[in-house]
C-alpha positions as CSV (number, residue, x, y, z in Angstrom):
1,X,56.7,23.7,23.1
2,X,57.1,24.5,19.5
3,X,53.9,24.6,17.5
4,X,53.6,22.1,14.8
5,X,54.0,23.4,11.2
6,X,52.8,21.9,7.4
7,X,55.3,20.2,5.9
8,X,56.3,21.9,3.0
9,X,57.9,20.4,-0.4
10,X,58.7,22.5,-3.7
11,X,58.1,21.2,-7.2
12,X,59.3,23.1,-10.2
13,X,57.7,22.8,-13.2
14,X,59.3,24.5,-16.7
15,X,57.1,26.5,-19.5
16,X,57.8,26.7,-22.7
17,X,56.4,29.9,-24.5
18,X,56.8,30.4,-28.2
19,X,56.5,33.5,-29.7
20,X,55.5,33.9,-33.6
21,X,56.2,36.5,-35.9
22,X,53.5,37.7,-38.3
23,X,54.6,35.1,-41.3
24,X,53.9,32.4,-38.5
25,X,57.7,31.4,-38.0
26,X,58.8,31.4,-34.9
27,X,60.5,33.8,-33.2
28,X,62.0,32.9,-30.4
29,X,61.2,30.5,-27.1
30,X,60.8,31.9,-23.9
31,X,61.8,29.2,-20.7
32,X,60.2,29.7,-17.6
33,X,60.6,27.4,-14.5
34,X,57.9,28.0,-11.9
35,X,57.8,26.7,-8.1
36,X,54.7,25.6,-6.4
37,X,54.9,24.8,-3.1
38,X,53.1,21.6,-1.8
39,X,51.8,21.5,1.9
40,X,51.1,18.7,3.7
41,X,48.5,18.3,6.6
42,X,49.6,17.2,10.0
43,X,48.3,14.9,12.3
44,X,46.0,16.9,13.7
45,X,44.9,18.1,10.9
46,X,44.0,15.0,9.0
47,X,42.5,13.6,12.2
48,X,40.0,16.8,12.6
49,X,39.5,16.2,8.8
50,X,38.8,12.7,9.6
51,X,36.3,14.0,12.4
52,X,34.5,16.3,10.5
53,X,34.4,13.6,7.8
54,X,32.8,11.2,10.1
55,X,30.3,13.4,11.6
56,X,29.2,14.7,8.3
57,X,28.4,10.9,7.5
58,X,26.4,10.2,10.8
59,X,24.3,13.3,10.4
60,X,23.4,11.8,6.8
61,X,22.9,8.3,8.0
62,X,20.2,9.9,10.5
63,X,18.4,11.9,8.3
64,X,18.4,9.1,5.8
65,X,17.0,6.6,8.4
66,X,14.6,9.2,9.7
67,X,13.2,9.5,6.1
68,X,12.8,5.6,5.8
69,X,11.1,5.7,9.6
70,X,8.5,8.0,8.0
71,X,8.0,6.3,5.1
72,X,7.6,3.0,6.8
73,X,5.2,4.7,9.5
74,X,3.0,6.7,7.2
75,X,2.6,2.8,4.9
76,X,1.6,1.7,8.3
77,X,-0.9,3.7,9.4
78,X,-2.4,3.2,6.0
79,X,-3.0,-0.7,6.5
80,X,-5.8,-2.1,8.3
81,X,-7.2,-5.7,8.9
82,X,-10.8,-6.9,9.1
83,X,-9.9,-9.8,11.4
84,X,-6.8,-11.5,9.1
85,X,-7.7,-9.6,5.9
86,X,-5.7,-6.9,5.4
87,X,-6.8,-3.9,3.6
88,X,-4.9,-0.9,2.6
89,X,-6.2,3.0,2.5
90,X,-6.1,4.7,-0.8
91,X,-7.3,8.0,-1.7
92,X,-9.1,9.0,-4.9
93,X,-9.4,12.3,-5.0
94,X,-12.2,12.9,-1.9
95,X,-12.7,9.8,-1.7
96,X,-11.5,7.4,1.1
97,X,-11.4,3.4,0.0
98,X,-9.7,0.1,1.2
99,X,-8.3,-1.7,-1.1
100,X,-7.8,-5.8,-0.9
101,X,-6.8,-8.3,-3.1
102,X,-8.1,-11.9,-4.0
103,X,-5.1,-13.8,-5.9
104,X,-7.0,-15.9,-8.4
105,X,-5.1,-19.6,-9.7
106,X,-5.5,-21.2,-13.0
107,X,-6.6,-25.0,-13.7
108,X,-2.7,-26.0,-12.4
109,X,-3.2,-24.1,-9.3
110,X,-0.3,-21.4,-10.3
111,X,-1.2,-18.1,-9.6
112,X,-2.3,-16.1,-12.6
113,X,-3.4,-12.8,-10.9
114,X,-4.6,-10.6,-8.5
115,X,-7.7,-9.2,-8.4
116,X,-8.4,-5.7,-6.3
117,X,-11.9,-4.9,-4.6
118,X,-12.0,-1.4,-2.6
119,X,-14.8,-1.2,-0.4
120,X,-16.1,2.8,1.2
121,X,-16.3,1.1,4.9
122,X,-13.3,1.1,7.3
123,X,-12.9,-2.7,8.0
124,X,-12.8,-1.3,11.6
125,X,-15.8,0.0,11.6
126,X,-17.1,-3.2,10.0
127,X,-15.5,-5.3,12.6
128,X,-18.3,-3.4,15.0
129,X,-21.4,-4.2,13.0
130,X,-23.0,-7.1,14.7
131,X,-22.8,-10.9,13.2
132,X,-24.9,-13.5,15.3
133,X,-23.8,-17.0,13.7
134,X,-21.0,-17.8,11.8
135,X,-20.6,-17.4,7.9
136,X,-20.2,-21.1,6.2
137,X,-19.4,-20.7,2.4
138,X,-21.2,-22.7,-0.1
139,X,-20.5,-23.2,-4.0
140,X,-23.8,-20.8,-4.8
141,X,-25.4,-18.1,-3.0
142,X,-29.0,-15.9,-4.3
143,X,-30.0,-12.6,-2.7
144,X,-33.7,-11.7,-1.5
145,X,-34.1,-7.6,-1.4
146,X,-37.4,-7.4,0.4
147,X,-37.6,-3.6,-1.0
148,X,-35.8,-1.3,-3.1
149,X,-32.3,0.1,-1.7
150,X,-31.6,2.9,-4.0
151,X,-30.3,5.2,-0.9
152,X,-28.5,7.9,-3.3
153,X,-27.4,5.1,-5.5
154,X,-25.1,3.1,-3.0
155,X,-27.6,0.5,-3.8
156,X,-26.4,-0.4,-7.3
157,X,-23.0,0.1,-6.4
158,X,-23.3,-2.1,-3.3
159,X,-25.0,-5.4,-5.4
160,X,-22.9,-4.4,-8.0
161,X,-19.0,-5.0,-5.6
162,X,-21.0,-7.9,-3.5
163,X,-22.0,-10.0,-6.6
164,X,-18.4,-9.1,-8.0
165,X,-16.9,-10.3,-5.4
166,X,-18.7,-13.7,-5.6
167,X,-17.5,-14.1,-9.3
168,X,-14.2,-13.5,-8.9
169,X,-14.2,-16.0,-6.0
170,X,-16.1,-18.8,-7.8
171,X,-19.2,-18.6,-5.5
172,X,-22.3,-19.1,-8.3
173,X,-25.2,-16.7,-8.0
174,X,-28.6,-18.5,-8.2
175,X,-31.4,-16.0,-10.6
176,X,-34.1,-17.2,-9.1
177,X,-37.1,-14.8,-8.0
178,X,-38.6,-18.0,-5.8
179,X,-35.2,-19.6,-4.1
180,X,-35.8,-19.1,-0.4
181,X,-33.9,-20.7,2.7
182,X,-32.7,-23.9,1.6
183,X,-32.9,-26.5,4.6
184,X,-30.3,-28.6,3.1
185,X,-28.0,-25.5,3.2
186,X,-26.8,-26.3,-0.7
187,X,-26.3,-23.0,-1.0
188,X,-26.3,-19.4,0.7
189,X,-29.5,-17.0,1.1
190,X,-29.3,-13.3,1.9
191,X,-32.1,-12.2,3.1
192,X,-31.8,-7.7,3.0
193,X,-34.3,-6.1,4.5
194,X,-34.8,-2.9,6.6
195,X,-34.2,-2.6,10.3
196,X,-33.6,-0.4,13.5
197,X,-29.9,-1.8,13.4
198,X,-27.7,-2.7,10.6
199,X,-26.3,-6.4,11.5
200,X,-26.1,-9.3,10.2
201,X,-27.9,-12.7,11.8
202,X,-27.3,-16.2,11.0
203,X,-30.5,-18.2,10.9
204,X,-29.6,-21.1,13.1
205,X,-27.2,-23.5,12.2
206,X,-28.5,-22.9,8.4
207,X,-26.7,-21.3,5.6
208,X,-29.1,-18.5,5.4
209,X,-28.4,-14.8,6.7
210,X,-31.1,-12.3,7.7
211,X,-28.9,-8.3,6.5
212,X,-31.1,-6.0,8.6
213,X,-30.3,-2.6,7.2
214,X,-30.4,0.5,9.3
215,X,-31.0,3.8,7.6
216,X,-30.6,3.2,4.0
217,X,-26.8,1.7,5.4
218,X,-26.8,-0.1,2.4
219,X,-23.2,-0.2,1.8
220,X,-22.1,-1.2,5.5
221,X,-24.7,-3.8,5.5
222,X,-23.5,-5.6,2.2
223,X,-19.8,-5.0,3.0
224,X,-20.0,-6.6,6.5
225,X,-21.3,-9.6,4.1
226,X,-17.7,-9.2,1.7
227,X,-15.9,-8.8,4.9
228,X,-16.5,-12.0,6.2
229,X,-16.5,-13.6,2.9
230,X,-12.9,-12.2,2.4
231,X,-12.2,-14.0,5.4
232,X,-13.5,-17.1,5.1
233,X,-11.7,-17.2,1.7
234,X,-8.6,-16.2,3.1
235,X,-9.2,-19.5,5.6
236,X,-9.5,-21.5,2.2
C-alpha cells in the first residue's frame, strides 16, 4: 500500500527591489518572484494533533483540580466546631487562635457587621471540659473571682475576651462587689474559684455557675464559659 504523503500547494509571491544611486534617484528595479511551498497535514496527522491536543488539556484539567482539592482540604482541616459554632484556625506568628464571628444588627434588624473573637483553646478540647447543667442566658451577668488569677497574665487577657464578648452580644455586666446568686435568676453569676478540675457546674436549676479552675487554667476555664455562650447565641 502506498504511504500517505502532505499535500502540497505552491504560492508565488513577487518582490520588488529598488536600487538608488547616491543622488537618491532610482536606479533601476529588480523583480523577483519567489515560491513557497504550502503543506498540508493529513488525516492522521491532524488526528494525532488532535490527540496530543486533548491529552495536553486533561493533564491540565487534573492538576488544576488537584490544586483546588488541596486548597479546599487544607481550608478544611482548618475549621472546627464547638458543638454548632464554627471556628476557624489562624496563625499569628507562634501563636495558634480560633477565630469566630458574632454578626451584630442595627435597631432595623439589618445586619451592620461582624464582629471576630479568637480564643487560645481548641474548641475540641473545650468540648471535653466538663459542664454539669445547662447554660440559660439572661440580659445581665456579674463575675465573683474568689482570688487573684494572674497565672502569667492569661488572667487579664481572659476577663478581658469574656467580658468582651458579653458587650458585643448585649449581655449587661452588673459592678457590683456584693451581687451573689440571685434566686430569681434575673441575671447570671460566675462564681471562679480554684479546684482539682477545671469544669464548669450549674447550680441547680438556677442561673448561677460555679468555674472551678484547675492549675491556674484560667483561660480554658473562662473560654468553656464563651463557648457555650457562643452557642446559646447562635440558638438565638
Amino acid at each position: 500500500m502506498a504511504n500517505k504523503k502532505r499535500k502540497k500547494e505552491t504560492e508565488k509571491i513577487t518582490e520588488v527591489f529598488k536600487i538608488e544611486d547616491a543622488d537618491g534617484k532610482t536606479k533601476k528595479e529588480i523583480v523577483k518572484d519567489i515560491e513557497i511551498k504550502k503543506e498540508h497535514a493529513s488525516k492522521t496527522q491532524v488526528k494525532k494533533q488532535e490527540k496530543q491536543l486533548r491529552n495536553i488539556l486533561i493533564v491540565l484539567g487534573v492538576v488544576v483540580l488537584f490544586v483546588v482539592l488541596i486548597f479546599l482540604w487544607m481550608k478544611l482541616i482548618r475549621i472546627v466546631y464547638y458543638e454548632d459554632v464554627k471556628f476557624e484556625t489562624v496563625q499569628e506568628g507562634q501563636l495558634i487562635l480560633y477565630n469566630t464571628k458574632i454578626p451584630v444588627y442595627d435597631a432595623t434588624g439589618k445586619h451592620s457587621a461582624d464582629h471576630e473573637f479568637y480564643l487560645r483553646t481548641n474548641p475540641k478540647d473545650l468540648e471535653k471540659v466538663p459542664f454539669d447543667g445547662n447554660l440559660v442566658l439572661r440580659k445581665g451577668y456579674t463575675i465573683n473571682v474568689t482570688e487573684e488569677f494572674n497565672c502569667g497574665g492569661y488572667g487579664a487577657i481572659a476577663f478581658a475576651n469574656l467580658i468582651r464578648q458579653h458587650e458585643i452580644i448585649g449581655i449587661a455586666y452588673i459592678n457590683d462587689k456584693n451581687a451573689t446568686c440571685d434566686g430569681l435568676n434575673k441575671y447570671n453569676y460566675y462564681e471562679i474559684k480554684s479546684g482539682n478540675e477545671t469544669k464548669m457546674v450549674q447550680r441547680g436549676d438556677s442561673s448561677c455557675y460555679d468555674i472551678h479552675v484547675r492549675d491556674c487554667e484560667i483561660l480554658p476555664a473562662t473560654e468553656k464559659i464563651m463557648a457555650e455562650v457562643f452557642s446559646e447565641f447562635n440558638k438565638l
